[in-house]
C-alpha positions in Angstrom: -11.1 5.5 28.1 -12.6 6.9 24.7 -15.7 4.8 23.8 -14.9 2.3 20.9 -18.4 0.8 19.2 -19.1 -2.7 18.5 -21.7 -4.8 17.4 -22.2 -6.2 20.6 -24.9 -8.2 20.6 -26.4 -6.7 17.3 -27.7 -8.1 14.5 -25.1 -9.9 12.1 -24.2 -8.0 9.1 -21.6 -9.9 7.5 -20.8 -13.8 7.1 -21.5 -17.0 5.1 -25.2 -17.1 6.7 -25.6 -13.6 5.7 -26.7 -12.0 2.3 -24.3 -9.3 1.2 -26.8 -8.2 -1.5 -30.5 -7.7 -1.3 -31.7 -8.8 -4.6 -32.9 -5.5 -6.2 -32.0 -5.8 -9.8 -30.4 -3.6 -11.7 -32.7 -0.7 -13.2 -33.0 3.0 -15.0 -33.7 6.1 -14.0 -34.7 8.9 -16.1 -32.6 12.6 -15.9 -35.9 14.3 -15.8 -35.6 12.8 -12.2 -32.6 15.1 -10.9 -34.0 18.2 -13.7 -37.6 19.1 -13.7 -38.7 21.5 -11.7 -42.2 20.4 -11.3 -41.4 17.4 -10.1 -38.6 19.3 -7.6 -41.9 21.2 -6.4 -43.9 18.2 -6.2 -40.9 16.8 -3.8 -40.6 19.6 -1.8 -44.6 19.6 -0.8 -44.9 15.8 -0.4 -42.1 14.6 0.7 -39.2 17.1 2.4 -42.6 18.7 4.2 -43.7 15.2 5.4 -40.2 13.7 6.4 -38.3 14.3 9.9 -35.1 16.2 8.6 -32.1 16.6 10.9 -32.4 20.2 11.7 -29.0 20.5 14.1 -27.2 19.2 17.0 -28.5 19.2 20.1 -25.5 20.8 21.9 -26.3 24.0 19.7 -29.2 24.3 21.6 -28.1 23.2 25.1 -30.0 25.6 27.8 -33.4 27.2 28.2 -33.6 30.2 25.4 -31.4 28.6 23.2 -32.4 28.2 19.5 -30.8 27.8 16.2 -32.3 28.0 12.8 -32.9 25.6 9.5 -33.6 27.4 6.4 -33.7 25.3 2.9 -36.1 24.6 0.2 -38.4 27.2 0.5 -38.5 26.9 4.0 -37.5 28.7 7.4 -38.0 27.0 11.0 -36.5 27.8 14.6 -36.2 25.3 17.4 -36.2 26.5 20.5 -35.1 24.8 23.9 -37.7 25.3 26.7 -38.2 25.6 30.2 -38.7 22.1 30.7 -35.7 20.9 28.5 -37.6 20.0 25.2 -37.9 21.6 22.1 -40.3 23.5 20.2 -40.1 24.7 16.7 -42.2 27.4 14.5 -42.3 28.5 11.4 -40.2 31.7 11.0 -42.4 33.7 9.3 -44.5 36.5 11.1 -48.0 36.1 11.0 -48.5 39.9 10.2 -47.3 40.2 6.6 -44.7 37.1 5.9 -40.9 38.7 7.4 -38.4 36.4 8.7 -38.4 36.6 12.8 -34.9 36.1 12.8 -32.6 35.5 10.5 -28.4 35.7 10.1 -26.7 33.3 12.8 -27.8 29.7 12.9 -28.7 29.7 16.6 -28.3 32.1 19.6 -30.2 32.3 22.8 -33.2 34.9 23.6 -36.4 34.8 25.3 -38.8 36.0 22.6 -38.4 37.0 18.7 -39.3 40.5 17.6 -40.1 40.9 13.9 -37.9 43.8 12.1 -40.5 45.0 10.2 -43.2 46.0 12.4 -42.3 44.9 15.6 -44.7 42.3 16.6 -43.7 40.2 19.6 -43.7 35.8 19.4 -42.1 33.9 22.3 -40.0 31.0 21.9 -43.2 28.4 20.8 -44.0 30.7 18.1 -47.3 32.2 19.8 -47.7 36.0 19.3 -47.8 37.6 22.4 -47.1 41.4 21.6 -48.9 43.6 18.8 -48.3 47.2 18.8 -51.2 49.0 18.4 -53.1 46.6 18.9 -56.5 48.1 19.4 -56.1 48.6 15.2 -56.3 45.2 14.9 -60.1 43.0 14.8 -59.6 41.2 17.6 -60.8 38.1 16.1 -57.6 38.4 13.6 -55.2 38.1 16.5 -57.3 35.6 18.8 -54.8 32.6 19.6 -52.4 33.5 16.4 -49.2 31.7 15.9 -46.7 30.8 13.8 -46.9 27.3 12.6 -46.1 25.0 14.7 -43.5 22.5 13.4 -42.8 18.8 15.0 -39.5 18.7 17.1 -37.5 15.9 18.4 -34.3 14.3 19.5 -32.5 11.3 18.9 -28.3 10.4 18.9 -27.2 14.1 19.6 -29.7 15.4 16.5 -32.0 17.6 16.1 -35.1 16.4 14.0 -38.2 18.6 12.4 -41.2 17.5 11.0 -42.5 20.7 9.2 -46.1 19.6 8.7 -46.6 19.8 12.0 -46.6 17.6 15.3 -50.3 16.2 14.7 -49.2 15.0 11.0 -45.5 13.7 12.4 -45.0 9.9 13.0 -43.1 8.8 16.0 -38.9 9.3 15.1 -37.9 6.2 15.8 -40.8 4.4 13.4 -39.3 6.7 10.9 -35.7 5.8 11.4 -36.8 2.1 12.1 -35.2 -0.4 14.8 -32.7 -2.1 12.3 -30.7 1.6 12.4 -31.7 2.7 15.6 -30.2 -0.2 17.3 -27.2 -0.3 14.7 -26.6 3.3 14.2 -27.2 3.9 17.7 -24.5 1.8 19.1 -22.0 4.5 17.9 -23.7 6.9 20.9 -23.4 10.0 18.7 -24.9 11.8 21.3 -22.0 11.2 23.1 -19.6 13.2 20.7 -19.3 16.8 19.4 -19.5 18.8 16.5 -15.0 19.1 15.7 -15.9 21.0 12.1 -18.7 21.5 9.9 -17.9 22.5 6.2 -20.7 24.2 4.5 -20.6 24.3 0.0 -23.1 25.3 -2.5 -23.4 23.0 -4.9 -24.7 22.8 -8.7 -26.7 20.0 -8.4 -30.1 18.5 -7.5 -30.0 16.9 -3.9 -30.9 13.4 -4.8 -27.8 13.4 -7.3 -25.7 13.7 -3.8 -27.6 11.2 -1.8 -27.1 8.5 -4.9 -23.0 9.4 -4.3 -23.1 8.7 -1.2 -25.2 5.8 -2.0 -22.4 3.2 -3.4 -18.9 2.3 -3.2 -18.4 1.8 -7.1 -16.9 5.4 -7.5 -14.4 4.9 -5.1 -11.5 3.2 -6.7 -11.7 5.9 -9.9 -12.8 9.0 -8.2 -10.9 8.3 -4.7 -7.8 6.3 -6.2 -8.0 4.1 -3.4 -5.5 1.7 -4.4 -5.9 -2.5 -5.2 -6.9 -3.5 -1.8 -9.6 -1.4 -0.7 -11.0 -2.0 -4.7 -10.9 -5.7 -3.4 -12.2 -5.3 0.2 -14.6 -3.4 -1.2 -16.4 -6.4 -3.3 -17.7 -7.9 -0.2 -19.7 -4.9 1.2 -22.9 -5.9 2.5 -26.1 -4.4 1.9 -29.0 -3.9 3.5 -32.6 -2.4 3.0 -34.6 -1.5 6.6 -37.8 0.1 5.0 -37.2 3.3 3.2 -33.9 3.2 4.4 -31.0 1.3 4.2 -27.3 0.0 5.4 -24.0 -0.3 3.4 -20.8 -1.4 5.5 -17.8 -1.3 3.4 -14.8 -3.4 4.8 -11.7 -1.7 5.9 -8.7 -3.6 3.7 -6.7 -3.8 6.5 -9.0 -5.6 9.1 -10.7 -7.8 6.5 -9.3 -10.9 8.4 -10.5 -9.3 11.8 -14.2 -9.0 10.2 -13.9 -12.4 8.8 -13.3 -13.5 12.3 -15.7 -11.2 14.5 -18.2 -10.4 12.0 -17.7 -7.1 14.2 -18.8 -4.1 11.3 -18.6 -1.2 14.0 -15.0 -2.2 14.9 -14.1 -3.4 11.0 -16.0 -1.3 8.6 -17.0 1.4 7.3 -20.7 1.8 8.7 -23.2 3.9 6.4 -27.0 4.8 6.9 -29.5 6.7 5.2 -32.1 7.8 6.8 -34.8 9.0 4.1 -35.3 11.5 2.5 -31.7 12.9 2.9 -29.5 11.9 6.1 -26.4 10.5 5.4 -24.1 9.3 8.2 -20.3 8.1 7.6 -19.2 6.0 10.4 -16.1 5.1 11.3 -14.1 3.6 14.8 -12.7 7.5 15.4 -15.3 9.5 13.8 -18.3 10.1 12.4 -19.5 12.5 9.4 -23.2 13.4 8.7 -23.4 14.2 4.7 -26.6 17.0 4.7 -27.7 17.6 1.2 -30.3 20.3 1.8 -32.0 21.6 -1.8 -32.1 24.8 -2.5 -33.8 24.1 -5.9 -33.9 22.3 -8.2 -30.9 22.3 -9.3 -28.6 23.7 -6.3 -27.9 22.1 -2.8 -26.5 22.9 0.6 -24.4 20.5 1.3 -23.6 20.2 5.4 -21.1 17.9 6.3 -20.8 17.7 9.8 -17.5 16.0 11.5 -18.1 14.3 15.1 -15.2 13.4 17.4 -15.8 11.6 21.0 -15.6 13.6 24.2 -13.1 12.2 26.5 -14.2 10.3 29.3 -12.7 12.7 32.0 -10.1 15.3 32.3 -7.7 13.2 32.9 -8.2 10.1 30.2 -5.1 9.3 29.2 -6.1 7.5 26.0 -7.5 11.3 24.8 -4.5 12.6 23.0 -3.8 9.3 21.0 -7.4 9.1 20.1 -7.7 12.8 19.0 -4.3 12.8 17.0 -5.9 9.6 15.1 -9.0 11.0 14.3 -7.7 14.6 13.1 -5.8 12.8 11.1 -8.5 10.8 9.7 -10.3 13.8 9.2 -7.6 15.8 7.8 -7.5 12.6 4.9 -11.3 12.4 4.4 -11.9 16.5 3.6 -9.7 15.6 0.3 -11.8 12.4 -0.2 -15.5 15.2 0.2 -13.6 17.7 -1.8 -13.3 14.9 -4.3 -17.1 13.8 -4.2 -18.6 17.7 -4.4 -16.1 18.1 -7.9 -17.8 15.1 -9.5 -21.2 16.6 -8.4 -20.1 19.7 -9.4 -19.6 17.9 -13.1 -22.9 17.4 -13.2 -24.4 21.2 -13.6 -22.4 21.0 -17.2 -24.5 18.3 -18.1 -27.6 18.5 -16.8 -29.7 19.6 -19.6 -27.6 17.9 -22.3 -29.3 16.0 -24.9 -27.2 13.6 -24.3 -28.0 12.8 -21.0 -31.4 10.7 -20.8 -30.8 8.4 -17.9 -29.1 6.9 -15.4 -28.5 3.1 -15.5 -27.7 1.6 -11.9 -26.6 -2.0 -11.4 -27.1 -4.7 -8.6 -24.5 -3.4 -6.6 -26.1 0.0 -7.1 -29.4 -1.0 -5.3 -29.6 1.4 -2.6 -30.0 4.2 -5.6 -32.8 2.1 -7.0 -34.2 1.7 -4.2 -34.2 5.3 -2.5 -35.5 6.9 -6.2 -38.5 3.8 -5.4 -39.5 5.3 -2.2 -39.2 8.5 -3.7 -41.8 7.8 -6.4 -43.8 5.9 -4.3 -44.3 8.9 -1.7 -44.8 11.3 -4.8 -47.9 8.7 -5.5 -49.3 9.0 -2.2 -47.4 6.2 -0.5 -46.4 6.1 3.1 -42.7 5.7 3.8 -43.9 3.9 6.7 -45.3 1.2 4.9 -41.6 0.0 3.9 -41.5 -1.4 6.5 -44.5 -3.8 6.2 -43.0 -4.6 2.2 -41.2 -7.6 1.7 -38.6 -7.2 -0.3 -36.0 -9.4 -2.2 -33.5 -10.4 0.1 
C-alpha cells in the first residue's frame, strides 16, 4: 500500500478557529534588494555561510565512500558517507595552492581525493594525509592540515551543510523548527526517491525566485488556472514558524473534503520554506523541492528536484495506479515550472531599469515580507533563531 500523508494528529491549519492570515501588513521593498552586488556579497558571507542549505539526497550518498558535491555562490563542499554511516563534509579546495579536489560529477564513491595539480592526498573528512615530497615542506606548515571542515547532517531524505563549520552550526531541527518538522515531516520524504531533477540557469537574483514561490497571487494569470482554483485559492492559510513559514493552498476539487477534515496533507497543496532558500511543493503523489542556488548576483541555479514514493513491496498492487497518477501529475507541473522560470526570466530585462524602484507586496503577500525581514535582520547581526522567541501578528 503506497503511503498517503495526513494530518493525523497535527496541528490544525485550516477552520473557523484558525487564522488564515498572519497579520503582516502590506509593505515595500526596494529593487536594490534583488540588484546590488554589495549587498549580494554581504548575503553570501552572513547569511548563505551561516544557514544549513540542502546539499543533496541522502540516497546519492548511500554506502561508505560515497560522496557527492555542492558548488554555488562562491562556494565548493563534498560530503562524504563514512565508515560509521554519517557524514562528513570539507571544503573542496586543496590546502596547497587553492585547486578544486574534485570536480565534474555531482557525487561518486572513492576512498580518498587526489588534487590534479600537484598531487597531494585528503581522505574522505578532508584531512591531508599524503604530500609528495614532503621533506620540502616545514613541517610545521603541514602539522594537522585540513580542508575546512563544514557541518553535515540529515533530516527527511536530505542532505544539509552548514559551511561555517560544525562548532558555529545550530542543531537542524532548531533551524527548521518543530511547526515544519512535525508538518513537513509527516510526508516521510525520506521514504521516497529522486524520479527527475531538472537543472536551469536563470537570469535572476535568488530571492526573486524564493518570493515566486512565495504566494499564490500569480497563479491564476501566469498559470491560467481556471475560476475555481482562483476561488479555492482565496482561503489559503498562512502561517509564520520563525524565519520560516507555511502556505497550504486548497485543491478546488476537495474544498468540501477540507471543510470537513480540516485534513491539509490529504486536501491541499502543502508549501514550506525553510530559510534562507528551501522550497518544498507537496502534494498527495509527489513532492518537488524548488532549489534556488545564486550564482551571483544576478544568476541562479535553480534545482528542482521531483520525489515519487517507493512502493511498499514488490508485489504492492496499489504501485502501478499510484505511479501512473503521479507521472502524470508531474508531467502537468514541468509546464506549470516552465511557466514560473519564464516570468523570472522577464526579470533580467528589467532589472536595472529606471523604472523599476520597488516592489510593493500586499497582505496576502506576507510570507515575501516577511522572508526579505529575516533577511535584513541577519544582514544586521540578527539570529534566525531568535524568530522563534518573536511574537508576531497573528
Amino acid at each position: 500500500m503506497v503511503y498517503q500523508p495526513t494530518r493525523g494528529d497535527g496541528d490544525l491549519r485550516f477552520g473557523p478557529d484558525v487564522a488564515q492570515l498572519p497579520g503582516v501588513a502590506g509593505s515595500t521593498l526596494t529593487a536594490d534588494v534583488y540588484r546590488d552586488p554589495e549587498r549580494y556579497e554581504e548575503e553570501r558571507q552572513k547569511v548563505l555561510r551561516h544557514s544549513w542549505l540542502i546539499a543533496g539526497r541522502s540516497e546519492q550518498i548511500a554506502s561508505r565512500g560515497d560522496w557527492l558535491l555542492y558548488e554555488g555562490h562562491g562556494e565548493t563542499v563534498v560530503v562524504t558517507r563514512q565508515s560509521d554511516g554519517g557524514l562528513a563534509a570539507f571544503h573542496n579546495v586543496c590546502q596547497h595552492r587553492g585547486a578544486r579536489l574534485t570536480r565534474g560529477e555531482e557525487r561518486g564513491c572513492q576512498r580518498r581525493f587526489v588534487c590534479p595539480w600537484h598531487g597531494w592526498v585528503y581522505d574522505t573528512t578532508g584531512k591531508v594525509v599524503g604530500v609528495p615530497d614532503r621533506d620540502d615542506f616545514d613541517p610545521v606548515h603541514l602539522a594537522d592540515l585540513r580542508a575546512p571542515q563544514v557541518a553535515a547532517d540529515e533530516w527527511a531524505g536530505w542532505v544539509w551543510i552548514f559551511l561555517a563549520g560544525p562548532d558555529a552550526a545550530p542543531p537542524l531541527l532548531d533551524w527548521i523548527g518543530p511547526d515544519i518538522v512535525d508538518d513537513l515531516g509527516r510526508f516521510r520524504m525520506e521514504d521516497m526517491y529522486v524520479h527527475d531533477r531538472l537543472v536551469v540557469d536563470v537570469p535572476a537574483n535568488y530571492k526573486a525566485i524564493v518570493d515566486g514561490f512565495n504566494e499564490v497571487y500569480h497563479a491564476t494569470e501566469l498559470h491560467n488556472v481556471g475560476a475555481e482554483f482562483t476561488k479555492a485559492s482565496r482561503e489559503t492559510a498562512y502561517h509564520l514558524s520563525g524565519p520560516n513559514s507555511m502556505m497550504f493552498v486548497p485543491r478546488a476539487q476537495w474544498l468540501d473534503r477540507l471543510h470537513e477534515t480540516g485534513d491539509h496533507h490529504a486536501f491541499a497543496i502543502c508549501h514550506y520554506v525553510i530559510f534562507p532558500n528551501s522550497v518544498f511543493n507537496n502534494n498527495p503523489t509527489d513532492i518537488q523541492l524548488f532549489q534556488p542556488i545564486p550564482m551571483s548576483v544576478d544568476r541562479t541555479k535553480f534545482i528542482c528536484w521531483e520525489l515519487f514514493y517507493k512502493p511498499e513491496g514488490p508485489d504492492d498492487p496499489e504501485y502501478d495506479d499510484y505511479n501512473a497518477r503521479a507521472v502524470q501529475h508531474w508531467d502537468v507541473l514541468k509546464g506549470v515550472v516552465a511557466e514560473d522560470l519564464y516570468v523570472f526570466g522577464e526579470l533580467d530585462a528589467t532589472r536595472h531599469s529606471m523604472a523599476y524602484q520597488k516592489n510593493i507586496f500586499s497582505t496576502r503577500e506576507c510570507k515575501p515580507t516577511v522572508y526579505h525581514r529575516t533577511m535584513d535582520s541577519v544582514l544586521q547581526g540578527g539570529n534566525p533563531l531568535d524568530e522563534f522567541k518573536t511574537k508576531r501578528p497573528g
